[in-house]
Chimera marker file (.cmm) of the C-alpha trace (Angstrom):
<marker_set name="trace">
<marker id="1" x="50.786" y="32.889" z="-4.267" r="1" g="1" b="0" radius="0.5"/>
<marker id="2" x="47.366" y="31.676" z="-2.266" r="1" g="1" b="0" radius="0.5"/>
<marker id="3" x="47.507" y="28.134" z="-1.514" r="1" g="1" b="0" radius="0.5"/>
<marker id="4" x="43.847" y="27.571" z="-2.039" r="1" g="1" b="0" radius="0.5"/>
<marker id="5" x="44.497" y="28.908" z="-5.731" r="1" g="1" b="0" radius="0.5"/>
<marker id="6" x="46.331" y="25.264" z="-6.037" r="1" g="1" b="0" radius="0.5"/>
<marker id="7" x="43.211" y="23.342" z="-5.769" r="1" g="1" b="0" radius="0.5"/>
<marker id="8" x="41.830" y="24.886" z="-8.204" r="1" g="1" b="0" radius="0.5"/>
<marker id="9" x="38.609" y="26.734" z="-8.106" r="1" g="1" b="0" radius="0.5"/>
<marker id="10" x="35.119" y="24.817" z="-6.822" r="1" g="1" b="0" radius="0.5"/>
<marker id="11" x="31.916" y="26.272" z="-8.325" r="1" g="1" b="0" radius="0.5"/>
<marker id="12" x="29.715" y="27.656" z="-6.323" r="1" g="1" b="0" radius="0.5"/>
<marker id="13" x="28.194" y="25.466" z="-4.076" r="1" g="1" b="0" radius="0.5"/>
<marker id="14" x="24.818" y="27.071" z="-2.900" r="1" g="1" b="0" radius="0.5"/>
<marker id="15" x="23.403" y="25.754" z="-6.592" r="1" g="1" b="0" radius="0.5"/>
<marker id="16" x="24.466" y="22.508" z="-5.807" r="1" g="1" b="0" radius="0.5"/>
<marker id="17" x="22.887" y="22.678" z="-2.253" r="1" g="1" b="0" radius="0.5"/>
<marker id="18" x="19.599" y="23.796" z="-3.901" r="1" g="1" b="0" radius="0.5"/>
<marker id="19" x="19.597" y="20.838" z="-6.593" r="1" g="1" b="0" radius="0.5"/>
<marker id="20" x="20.093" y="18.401" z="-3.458" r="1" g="1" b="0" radius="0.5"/>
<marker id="21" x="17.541" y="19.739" z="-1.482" r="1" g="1" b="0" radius="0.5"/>
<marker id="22" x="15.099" y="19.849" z="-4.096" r="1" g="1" b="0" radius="0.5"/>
<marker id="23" x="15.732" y="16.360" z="-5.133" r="1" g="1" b="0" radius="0.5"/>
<marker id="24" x="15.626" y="15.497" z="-1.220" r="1" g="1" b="0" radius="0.5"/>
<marker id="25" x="12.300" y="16.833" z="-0.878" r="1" g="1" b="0" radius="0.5"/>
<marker id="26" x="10.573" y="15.589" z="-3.796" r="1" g="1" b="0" radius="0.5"/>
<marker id="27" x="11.726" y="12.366" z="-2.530" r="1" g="1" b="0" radius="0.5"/>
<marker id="28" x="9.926" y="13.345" z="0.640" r="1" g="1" b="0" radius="0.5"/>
<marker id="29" x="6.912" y="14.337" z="-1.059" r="1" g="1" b="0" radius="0.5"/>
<marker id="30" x="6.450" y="11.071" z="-3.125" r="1" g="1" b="0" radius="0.5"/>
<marker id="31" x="6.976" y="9.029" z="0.205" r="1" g="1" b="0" radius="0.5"/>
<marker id="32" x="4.202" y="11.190" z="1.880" r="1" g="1" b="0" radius="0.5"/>
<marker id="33" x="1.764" y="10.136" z="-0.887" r="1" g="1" b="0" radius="0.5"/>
<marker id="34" x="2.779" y="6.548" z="-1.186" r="1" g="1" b="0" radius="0.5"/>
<marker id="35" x="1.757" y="6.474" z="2.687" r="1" g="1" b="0" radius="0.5"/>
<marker id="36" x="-1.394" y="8.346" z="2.199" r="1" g="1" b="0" radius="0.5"/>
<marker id="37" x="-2.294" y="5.532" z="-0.991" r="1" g="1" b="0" radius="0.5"/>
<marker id="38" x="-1.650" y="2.610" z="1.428" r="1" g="1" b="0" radius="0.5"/>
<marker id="39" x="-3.613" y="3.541" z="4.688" r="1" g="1" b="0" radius="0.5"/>
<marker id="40" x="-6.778" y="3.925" z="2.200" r="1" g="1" b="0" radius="0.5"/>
<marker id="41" x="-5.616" y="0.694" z="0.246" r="1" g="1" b="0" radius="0.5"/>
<marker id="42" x="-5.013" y="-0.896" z="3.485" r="1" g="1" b="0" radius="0.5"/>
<marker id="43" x="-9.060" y="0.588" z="5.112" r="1" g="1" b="0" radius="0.5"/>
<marker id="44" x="-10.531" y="-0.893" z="1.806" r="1" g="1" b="0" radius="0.5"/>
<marker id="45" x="-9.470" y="-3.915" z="1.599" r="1" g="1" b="0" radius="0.5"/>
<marker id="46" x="-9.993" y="-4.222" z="5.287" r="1" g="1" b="0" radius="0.5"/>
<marker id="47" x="-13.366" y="-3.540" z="4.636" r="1" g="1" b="0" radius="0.5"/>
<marker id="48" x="-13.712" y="-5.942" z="1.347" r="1" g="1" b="0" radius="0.5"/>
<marker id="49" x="-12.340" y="-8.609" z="3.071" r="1" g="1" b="0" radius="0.5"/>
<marker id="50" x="-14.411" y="-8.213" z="6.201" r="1" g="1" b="0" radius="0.5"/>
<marker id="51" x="-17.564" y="-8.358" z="4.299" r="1" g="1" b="0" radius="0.5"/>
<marker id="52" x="-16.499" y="-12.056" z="3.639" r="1" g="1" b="0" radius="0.5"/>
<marker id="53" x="-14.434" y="-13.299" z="7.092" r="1" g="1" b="0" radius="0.5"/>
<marker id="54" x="-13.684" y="-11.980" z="10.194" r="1" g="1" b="0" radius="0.5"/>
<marker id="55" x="-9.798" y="-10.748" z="9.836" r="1" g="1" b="0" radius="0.5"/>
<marker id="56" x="-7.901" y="-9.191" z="12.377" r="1" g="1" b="0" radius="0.5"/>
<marker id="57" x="-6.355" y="-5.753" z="10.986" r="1" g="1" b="0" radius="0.5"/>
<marker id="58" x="-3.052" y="-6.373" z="12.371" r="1" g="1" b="0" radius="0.5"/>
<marker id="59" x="-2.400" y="-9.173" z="9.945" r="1" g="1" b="0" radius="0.5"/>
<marker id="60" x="-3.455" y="-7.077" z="7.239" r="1" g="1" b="0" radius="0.5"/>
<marker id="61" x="-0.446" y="-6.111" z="5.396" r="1" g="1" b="0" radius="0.5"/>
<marker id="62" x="-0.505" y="-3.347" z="2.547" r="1" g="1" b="0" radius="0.5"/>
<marker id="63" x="3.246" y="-2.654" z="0.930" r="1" g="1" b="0" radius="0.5"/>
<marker id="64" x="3.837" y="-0.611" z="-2.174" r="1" g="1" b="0" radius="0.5"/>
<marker id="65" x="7.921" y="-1.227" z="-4.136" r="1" g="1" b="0" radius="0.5"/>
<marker id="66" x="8.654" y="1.434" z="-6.676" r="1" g="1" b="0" radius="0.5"/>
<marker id="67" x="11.018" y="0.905" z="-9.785" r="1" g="1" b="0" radius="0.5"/>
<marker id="68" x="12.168" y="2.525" z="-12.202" r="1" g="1" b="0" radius="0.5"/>
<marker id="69" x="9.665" y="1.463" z="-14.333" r="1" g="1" b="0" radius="0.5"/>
<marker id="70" x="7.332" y="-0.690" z="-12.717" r="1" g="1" b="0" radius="0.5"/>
<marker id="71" x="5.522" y="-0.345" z="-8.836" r="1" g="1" b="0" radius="0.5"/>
<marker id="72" x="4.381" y="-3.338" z="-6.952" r="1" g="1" b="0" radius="0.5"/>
<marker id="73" x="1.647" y="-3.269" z="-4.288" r="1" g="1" b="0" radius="0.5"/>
<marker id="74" x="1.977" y="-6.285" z="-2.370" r="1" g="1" b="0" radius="0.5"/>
<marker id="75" x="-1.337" y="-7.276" z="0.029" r="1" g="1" b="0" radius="0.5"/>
<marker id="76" x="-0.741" y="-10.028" z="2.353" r="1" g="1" b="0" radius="0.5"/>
<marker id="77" x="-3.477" y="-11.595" z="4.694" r="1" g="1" b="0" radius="0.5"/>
<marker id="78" x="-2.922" y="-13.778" z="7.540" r="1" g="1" b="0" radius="0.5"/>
<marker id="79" x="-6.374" y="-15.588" z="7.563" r="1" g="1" b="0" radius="0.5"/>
<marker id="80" x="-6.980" y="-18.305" z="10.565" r="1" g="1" b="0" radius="0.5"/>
<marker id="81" x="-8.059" y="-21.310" z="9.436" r="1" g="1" b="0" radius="0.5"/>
<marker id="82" x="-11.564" y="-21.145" z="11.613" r="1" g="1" b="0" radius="0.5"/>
<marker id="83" x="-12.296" y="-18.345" z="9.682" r="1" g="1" b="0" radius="0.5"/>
<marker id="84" x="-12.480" y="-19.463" z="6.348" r="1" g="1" b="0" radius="0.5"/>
<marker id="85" x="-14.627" y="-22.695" z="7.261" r="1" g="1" b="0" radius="0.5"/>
<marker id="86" x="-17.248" y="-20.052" z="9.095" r="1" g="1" b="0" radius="0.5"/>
<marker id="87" x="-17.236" y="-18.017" z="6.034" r="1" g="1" b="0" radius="0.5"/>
<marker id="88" x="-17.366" y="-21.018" z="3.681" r="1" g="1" b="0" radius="0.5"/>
<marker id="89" x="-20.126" y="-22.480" z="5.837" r="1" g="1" b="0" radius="0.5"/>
<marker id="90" x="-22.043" y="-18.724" z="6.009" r="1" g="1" b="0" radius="0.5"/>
<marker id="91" x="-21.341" y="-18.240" z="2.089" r="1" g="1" b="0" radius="0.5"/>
<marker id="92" x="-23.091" y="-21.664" z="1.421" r="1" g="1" b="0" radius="0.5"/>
<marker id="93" x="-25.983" y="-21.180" z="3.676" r="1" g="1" b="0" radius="0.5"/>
<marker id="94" x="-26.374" y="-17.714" z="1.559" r="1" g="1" b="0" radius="0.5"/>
<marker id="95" x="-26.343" y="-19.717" z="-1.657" r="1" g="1" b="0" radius="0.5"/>
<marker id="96" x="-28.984" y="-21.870" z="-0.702" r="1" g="1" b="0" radius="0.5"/>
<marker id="97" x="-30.810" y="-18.789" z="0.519" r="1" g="1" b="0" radius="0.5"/>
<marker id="98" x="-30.964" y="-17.412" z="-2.487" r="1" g="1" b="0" radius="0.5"/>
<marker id="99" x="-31.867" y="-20.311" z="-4.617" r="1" g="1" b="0" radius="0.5"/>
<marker id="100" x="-35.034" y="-21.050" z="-2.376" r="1" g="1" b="0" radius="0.5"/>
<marker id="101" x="-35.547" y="-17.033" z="-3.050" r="1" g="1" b="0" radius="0.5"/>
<marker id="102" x="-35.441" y="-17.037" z="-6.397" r="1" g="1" b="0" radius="0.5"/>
<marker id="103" x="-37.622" y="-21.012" z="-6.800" r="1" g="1" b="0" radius="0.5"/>
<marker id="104" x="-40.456" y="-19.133" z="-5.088" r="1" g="1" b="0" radius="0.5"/>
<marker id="105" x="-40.010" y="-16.115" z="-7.299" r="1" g="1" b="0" radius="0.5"/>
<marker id="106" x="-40.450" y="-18.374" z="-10.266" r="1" g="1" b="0" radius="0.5"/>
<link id1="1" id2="2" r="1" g="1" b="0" radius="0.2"/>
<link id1="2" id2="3" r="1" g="1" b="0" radius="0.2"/>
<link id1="3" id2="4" r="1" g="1" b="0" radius="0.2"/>
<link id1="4" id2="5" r="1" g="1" b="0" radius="0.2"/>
<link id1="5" id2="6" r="1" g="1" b="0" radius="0.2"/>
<link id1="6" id2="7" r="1" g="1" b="0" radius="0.2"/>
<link id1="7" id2="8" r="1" g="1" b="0" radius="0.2"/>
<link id1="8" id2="9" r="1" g="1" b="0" radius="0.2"/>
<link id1="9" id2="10" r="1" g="1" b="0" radius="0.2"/>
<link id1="10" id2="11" r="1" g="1" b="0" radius="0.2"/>
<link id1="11" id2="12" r="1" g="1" b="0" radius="0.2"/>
<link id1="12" id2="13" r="1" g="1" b="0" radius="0.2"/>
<link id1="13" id2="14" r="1" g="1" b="0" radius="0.2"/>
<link id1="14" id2="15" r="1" g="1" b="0" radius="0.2"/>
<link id1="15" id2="16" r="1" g="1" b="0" radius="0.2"/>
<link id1="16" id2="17" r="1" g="1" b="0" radius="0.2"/>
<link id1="17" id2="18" r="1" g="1" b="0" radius="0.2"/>
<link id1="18" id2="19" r="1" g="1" b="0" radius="0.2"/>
<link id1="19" id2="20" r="1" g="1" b="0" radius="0.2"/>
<link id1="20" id2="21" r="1" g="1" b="0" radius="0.2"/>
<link id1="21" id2="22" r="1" g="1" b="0" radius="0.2"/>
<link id1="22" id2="23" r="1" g="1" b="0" radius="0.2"/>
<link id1="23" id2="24" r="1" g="1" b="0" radius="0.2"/>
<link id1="24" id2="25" r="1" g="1" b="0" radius="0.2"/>
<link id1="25" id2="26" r="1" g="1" b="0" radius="0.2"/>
<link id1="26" id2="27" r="1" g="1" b="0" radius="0.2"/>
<link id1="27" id2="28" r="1" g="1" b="0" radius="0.2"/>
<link id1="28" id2="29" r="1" g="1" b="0" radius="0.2"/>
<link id1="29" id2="30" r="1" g="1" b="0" radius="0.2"/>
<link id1="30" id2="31" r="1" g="1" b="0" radius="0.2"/>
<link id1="31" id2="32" r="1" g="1" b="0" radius="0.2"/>
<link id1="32" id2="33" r="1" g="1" b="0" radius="0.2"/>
<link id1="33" id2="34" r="1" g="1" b="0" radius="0.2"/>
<link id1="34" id2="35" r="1" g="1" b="0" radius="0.2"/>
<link id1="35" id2="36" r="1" g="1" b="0" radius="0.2"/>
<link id1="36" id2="37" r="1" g="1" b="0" radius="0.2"/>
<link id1="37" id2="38" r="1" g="1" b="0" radius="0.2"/>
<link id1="38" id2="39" r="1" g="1" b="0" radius="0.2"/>
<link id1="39" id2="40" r="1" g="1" b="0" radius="0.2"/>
<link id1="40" id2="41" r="1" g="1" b="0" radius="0.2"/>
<link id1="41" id2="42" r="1" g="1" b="0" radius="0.2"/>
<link id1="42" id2="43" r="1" g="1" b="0" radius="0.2"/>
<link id1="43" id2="44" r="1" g="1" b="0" radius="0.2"/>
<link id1="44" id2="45" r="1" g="1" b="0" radius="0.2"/>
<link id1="45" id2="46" r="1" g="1" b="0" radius="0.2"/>
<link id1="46" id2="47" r="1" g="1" b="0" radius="0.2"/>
<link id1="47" id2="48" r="1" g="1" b="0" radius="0.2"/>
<link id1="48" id2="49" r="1" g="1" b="0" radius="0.2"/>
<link id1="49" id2="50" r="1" g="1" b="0" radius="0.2"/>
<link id1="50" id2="51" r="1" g="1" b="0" radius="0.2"/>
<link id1="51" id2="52" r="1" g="1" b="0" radius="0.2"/>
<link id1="52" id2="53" r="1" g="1" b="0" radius="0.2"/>
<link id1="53" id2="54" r="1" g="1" b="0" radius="0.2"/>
<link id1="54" id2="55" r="1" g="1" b="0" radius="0.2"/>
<link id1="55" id2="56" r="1" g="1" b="0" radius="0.2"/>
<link id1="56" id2="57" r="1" g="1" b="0" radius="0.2"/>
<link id1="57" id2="58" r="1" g="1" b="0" radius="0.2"/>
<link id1="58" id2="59" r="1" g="1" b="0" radius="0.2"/>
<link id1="59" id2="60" r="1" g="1" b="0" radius="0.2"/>
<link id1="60" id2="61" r="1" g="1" b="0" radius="0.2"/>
<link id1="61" id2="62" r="1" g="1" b="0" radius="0.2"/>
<link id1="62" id2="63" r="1" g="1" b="0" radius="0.2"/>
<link id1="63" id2="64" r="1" g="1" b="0" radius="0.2"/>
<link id1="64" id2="65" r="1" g="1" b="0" radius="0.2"/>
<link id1="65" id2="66" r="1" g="1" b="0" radius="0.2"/>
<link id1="66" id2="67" r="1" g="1" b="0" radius="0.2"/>
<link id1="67" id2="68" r="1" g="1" b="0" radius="0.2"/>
<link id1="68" id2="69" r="1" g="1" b="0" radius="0.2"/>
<link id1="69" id2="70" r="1" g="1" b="0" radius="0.2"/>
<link id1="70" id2="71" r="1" g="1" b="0" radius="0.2"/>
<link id1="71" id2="72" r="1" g="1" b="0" radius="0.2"/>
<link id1="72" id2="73" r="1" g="1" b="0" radius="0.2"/>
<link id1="73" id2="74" r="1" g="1" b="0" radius="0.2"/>
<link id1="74" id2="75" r="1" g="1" b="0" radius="0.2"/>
<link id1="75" id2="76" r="1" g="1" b="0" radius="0.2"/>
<link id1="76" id2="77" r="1" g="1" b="0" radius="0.2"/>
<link id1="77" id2="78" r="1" g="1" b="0" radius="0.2"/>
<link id1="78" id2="79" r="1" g="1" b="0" radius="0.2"/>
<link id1="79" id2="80" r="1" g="1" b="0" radius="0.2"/>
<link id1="80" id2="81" r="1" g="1" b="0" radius="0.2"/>
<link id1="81" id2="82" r="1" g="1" b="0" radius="0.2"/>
<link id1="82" id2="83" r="1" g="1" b="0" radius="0.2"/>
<link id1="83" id2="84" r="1" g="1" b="0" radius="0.2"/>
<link id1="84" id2="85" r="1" g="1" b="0" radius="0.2"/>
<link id1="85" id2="86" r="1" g="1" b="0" radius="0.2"/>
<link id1="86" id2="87" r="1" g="1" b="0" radius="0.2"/>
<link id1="87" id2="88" r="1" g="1" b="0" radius="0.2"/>
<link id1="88" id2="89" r="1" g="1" b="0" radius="0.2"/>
<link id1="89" id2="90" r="1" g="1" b="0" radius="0.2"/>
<link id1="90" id2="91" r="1" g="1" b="0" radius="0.2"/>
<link id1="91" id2="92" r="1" g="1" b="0" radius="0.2"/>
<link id1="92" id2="93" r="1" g="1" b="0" radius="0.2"/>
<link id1="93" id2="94" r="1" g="1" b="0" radius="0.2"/>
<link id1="94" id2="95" r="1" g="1" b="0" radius="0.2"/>
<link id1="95" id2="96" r="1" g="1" b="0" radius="0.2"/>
<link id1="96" id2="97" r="1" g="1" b="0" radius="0.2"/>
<link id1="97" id2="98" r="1" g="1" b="0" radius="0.2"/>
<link id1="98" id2="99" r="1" g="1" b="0" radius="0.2"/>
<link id1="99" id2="100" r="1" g="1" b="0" radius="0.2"/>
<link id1="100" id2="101" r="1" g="1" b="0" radius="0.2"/>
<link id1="101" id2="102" r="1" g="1" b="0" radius="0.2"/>
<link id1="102" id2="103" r="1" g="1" b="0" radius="0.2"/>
<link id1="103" id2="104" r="1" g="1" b="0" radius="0.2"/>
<link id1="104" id2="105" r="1" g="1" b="0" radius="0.2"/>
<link id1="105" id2="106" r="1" g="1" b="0" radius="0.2"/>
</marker_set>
């Protein structure tokens, strides 16, 4: 009588090692690209933003949440509050700008 014959018989296990690792690195895989997705959404909005105020790209926060059936991107800004009365004060001085343009135009 074999005492591991008690236990009964495990299937083979090198499937089961396969299916885990392939899981494992598809996993892998999808965190690679999620990375990839939120340096470039991180550079663009960086650069959108920019065009507008002056932002530091430390406080420039780019996060992605996957569910089941539903992903989140999440884009948080720390903006200083000197910087939004330049660019309000730059954006208004534009608007003029362009009215004076466009009354000489006419």
């Amino acid at each position: 009588m074999n005492i591991f014959g008690l236990f009964g018989r495990r299937g083979a296990t090198a499937p089961v090692a396969r299916e885990r690792l392939q899981i494992l690195l598809a996993h892998e895989r999808k965190s690679a690209r999620d990375s990839d997705l939120i340096a470039v959404l991180h550079k663009e909005v960086l650069i959108a933003i920019s065009k507008h105020i002056n932002v530091d790209p430390e406080k420039v926060m780019v996060k992605m949440h996957r569910k089941e059936d539903m992903s989140l991107l999440e884009i948080d800004i720390e903006i200083e509050p000197a910087a939004t009365l330049e660019s309000a004060a730059a954006f208004a001085d534009d608007a003029v700008l362009e009215e004076d343009l466009s009354g000489k135009a006419a």
